[in-house]
Backbone bond lengths (Angstrom), bond angles and torsions (degrees), N, CA, C in turn:
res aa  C-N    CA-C-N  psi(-1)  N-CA   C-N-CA  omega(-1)  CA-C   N-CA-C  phi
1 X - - - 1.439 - - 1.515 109.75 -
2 X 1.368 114.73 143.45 1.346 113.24 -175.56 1.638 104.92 -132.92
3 X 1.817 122.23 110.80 1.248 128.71 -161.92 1.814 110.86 -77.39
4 X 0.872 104.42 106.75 2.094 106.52 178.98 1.318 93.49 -69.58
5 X 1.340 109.28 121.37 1.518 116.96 -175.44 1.683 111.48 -91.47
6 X 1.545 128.11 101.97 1.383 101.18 -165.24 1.760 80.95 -154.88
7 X 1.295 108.80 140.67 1.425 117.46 168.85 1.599 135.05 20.83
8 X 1.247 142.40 94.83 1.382 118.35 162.18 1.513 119.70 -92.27
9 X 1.313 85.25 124.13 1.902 85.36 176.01 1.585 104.70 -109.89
10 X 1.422 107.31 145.49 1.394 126.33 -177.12 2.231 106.14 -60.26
11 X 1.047 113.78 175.45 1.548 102.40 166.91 1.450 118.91 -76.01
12 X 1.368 124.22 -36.50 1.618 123.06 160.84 1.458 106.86 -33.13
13 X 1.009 113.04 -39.93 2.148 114.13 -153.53 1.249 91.96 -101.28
14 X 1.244 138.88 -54.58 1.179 153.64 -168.03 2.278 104.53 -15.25
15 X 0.696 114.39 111.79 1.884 114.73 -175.59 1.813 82.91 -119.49
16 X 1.582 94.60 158.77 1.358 114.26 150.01 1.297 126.22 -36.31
17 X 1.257 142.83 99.13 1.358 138.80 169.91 1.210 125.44 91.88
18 X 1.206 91.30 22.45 1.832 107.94 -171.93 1.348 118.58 -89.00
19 X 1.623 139.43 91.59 1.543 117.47 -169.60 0.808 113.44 -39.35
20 X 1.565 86.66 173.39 1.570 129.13 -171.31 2.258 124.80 -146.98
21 X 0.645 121.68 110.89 1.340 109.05 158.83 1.211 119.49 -5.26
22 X 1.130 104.14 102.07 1.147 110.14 176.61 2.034 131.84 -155.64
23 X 1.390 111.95 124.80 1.535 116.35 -179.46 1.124 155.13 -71.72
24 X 1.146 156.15 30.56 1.567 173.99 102.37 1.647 102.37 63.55
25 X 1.490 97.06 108.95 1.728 127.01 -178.95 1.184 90.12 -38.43
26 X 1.815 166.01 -9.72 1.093 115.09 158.35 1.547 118.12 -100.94
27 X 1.031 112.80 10.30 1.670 126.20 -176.35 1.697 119.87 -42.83
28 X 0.850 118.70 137.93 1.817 120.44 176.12 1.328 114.89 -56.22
29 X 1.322 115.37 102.43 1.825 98.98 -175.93 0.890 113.70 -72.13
30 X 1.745 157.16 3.22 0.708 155.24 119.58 1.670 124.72 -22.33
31 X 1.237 94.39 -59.44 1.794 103.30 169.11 1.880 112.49 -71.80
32 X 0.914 122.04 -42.05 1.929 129.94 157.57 1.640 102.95 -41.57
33 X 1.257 119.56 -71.69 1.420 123.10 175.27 1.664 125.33 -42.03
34 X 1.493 93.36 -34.78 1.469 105.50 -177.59 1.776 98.71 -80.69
35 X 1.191 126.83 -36.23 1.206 136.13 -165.69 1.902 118.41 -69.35
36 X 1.759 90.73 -30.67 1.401 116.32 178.85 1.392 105.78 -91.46
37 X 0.914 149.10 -8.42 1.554 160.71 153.46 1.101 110.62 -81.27
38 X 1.793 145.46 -48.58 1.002 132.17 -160.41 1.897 112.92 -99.23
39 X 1.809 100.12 -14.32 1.603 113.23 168.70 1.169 92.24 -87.36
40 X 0.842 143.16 3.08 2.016 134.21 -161.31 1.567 107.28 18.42
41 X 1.692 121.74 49.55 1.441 125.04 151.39 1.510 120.86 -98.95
42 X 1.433 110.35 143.66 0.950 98.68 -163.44 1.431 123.45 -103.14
43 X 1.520 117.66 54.40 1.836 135.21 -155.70 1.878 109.77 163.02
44 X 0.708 96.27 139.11 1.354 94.94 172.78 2.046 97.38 -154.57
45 X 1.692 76.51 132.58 1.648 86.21 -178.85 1.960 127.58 -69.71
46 X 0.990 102.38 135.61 1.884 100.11 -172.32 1.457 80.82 -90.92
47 X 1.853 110.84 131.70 1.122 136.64 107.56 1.366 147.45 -166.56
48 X 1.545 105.57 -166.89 1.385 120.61 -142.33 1.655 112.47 -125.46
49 X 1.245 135.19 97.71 1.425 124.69 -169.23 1.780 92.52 65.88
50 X 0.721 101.16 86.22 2.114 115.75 166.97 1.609 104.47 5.12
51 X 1.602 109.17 42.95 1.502 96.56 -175.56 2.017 74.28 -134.38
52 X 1.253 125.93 151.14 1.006 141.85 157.13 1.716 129.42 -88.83
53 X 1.625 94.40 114.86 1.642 86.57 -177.81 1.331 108.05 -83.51
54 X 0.875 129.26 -28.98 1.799 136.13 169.11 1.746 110.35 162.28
55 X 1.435 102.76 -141.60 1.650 100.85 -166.24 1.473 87.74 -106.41
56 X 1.673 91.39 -168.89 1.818 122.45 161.55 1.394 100.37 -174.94
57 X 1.503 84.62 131.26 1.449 96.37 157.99 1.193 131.14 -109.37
58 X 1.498 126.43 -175.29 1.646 117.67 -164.97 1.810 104.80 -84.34
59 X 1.482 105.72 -4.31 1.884 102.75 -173.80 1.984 89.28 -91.40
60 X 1.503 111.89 -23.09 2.032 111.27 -177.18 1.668 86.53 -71.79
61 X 1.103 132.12 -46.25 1.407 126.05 -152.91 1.443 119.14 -78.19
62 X 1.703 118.74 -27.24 1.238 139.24 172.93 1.148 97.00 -83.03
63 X 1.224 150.99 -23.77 1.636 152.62 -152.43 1.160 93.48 -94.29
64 X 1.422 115.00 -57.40 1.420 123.19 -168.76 2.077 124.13 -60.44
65 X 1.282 92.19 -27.34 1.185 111.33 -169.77 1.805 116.90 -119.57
66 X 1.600 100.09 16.57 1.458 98.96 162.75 1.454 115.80 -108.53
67 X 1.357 112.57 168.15 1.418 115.86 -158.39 2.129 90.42 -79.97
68 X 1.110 108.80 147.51 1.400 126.01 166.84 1.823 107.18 -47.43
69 X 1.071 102.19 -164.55 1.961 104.74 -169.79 1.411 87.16 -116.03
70 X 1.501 146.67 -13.94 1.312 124.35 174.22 1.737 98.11 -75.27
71 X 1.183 112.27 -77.09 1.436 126.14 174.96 1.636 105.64 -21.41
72 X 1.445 127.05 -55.76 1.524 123.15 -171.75 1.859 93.84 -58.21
73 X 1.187 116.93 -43.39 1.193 125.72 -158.41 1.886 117.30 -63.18
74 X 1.244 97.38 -47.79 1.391 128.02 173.28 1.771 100.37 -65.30
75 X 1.251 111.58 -51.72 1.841 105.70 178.67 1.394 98.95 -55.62
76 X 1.451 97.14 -67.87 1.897 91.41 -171.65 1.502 132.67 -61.39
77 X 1.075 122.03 8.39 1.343 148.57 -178.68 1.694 100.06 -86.15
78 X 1.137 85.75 -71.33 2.115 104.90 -173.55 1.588 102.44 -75.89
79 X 1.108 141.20 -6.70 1.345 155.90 127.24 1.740 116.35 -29.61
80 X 1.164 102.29 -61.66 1.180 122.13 -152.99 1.584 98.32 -90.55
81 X 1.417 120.39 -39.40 1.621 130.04 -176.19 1.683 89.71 -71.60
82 X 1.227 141.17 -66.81 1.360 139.13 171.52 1.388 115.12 -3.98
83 X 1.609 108.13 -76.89 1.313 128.92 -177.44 1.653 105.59 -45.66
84 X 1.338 118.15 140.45 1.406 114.77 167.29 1.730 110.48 -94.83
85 X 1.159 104.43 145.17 1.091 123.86 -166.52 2.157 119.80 75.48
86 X 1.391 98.26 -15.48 1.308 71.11 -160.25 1.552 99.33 -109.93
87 X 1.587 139.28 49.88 1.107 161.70 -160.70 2.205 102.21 -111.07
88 X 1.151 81.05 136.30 1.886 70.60 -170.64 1.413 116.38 148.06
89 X 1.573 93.36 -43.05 1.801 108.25 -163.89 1.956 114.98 -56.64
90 X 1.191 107.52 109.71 1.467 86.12 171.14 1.746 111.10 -72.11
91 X 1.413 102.64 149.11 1.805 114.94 -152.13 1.780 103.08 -127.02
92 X 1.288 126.87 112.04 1.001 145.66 -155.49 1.624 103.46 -140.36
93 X 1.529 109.59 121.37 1.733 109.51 -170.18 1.873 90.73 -139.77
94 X 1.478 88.45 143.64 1.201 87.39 -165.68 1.962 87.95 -146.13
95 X 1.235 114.91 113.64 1.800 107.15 170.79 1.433 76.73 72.86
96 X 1.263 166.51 -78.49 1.697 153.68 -88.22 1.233 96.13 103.13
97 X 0.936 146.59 -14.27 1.682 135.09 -171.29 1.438 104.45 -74.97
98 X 0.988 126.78 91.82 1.476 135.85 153.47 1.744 122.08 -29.59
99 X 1.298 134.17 94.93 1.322 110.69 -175.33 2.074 105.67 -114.05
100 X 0.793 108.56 126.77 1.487 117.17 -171.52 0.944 98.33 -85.29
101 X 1.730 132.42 123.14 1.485 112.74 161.15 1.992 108.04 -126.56
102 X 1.447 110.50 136.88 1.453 115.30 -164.98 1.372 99.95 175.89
103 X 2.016 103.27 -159.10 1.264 97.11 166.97 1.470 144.96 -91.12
104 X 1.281 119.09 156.38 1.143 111.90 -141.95 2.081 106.81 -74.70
105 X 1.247 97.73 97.18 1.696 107.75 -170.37 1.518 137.93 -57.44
106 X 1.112 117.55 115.30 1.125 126.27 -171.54 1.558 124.32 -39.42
107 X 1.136 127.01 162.34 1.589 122.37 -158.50 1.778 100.09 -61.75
108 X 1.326 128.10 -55.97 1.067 134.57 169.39 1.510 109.71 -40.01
109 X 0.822 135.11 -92.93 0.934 143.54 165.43 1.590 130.30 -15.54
110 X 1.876 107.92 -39.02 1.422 95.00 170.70 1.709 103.36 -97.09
111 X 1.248 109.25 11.81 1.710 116.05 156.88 1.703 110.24 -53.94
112 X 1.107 92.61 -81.45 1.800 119.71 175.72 1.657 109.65 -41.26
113 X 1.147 134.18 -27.53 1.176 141.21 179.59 1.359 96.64 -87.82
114 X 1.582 134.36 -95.56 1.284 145.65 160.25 1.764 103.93 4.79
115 X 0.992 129.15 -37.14 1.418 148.16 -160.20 1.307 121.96 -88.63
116 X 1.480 109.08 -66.50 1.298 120.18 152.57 1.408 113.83 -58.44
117 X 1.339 124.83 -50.78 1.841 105.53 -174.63 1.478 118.11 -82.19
118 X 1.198 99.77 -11.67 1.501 108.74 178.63 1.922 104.72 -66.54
119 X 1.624 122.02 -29.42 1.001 121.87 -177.66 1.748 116.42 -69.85
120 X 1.698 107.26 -16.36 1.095 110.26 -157.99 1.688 114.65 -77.40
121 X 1.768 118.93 131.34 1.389 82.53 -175.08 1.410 129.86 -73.69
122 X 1.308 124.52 -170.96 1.744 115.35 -165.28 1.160 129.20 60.51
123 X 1.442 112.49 -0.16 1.960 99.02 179.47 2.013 104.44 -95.24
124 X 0.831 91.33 150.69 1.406 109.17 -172.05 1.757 105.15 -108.06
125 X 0.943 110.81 -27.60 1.580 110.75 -178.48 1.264 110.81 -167.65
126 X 1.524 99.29 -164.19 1.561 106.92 -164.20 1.695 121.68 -154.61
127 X 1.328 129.71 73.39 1.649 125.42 -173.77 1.519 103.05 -109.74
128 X 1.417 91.69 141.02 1.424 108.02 169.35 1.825 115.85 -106.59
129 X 1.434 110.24 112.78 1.105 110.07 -172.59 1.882 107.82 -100.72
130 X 1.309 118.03 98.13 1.285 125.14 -161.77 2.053 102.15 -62.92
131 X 1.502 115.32 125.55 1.099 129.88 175.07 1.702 105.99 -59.21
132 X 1.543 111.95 162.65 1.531 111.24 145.39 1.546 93.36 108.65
133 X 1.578 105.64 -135.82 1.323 120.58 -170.19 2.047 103.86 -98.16
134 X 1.199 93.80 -6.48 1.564 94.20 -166.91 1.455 123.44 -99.14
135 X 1.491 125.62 134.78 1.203 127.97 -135.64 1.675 111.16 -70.16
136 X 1.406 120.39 147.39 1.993 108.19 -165.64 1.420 87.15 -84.38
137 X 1.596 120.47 149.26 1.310 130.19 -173.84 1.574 103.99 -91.91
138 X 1.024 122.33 137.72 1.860 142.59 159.97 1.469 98.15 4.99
139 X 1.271 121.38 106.45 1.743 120.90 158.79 1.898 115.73 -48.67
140 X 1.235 96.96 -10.15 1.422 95.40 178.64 1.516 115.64 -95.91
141 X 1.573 99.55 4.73 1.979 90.50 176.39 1.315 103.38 -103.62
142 X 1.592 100.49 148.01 1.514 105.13 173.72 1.575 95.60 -137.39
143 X 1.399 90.28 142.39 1.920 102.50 -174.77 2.175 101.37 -108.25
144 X 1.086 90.86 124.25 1.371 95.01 -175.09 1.633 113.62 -115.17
């Protein structure tokens, strides 16, 4: 995508034919993303020859360009075998949600974990669901 850099006017100002922000299918989404962060809008319209194919926003553009839940799964796996000692974890990704399941890890330790997967791209979170006899903690906590 390539962003035509030309005026934003508010809806008060707004006249007939007046640019606008706007993105063109071959543009750097990287540079679009940067563009949607630094206007703080939250869409910017794609087009191409003065005809509009529709919008994108910066959550379509990150979507598009994060790794799937096998792939997150497989990094954090081979992540995790690297590290000494901390190889073992059964590894469950779901949306980016990282779910650890084993023993239930000591504060240090779920530092060092949290740490490493937190680097990985595509993960969205982080639960440790403790293996064995010991109870699985709230799907609603995430340790960051």
């Amino acid at each position: 995508m390539r962003v035509c850099e030309m005026s934003v006017l508010g809806p008060a100002e707004q006249a007939p034919g007046a640019g606008a922000l706007v993105a063109h299918p071959q543009q750097d989404v990287a540079e679009v993303i940067g563009v949607l962060r630094l206007s703080g809008l939250g869409r910017l319209a794609v087009v191409e020859d003065g005809v509009v194919l529709g919008t994108v926003t910066e959550r379509d553009l990150i979507r598009a360009l994060a790794p799937d839940d096998a792939q997150i799964g497989d990094d954090v796996r081979g992540r995790l075998a690297r590290q000494r000692g901390l190889g073992g974890w059964g590894v469950t990704v779901r949306r980016g949600g990282v779910v650890l399941t084993g023993p239930d890890p000591d504060p240090v330790e779920r530092w060092a974990l949290a740490s490493i997967i937190g680097a990985v791209p595509g993960v969205t979170g982080l639960r440790f669901a403790a293996s064995g006899v010991s109870p699985v903690r709230p799907a609603g906590r995430v340790v960051r």
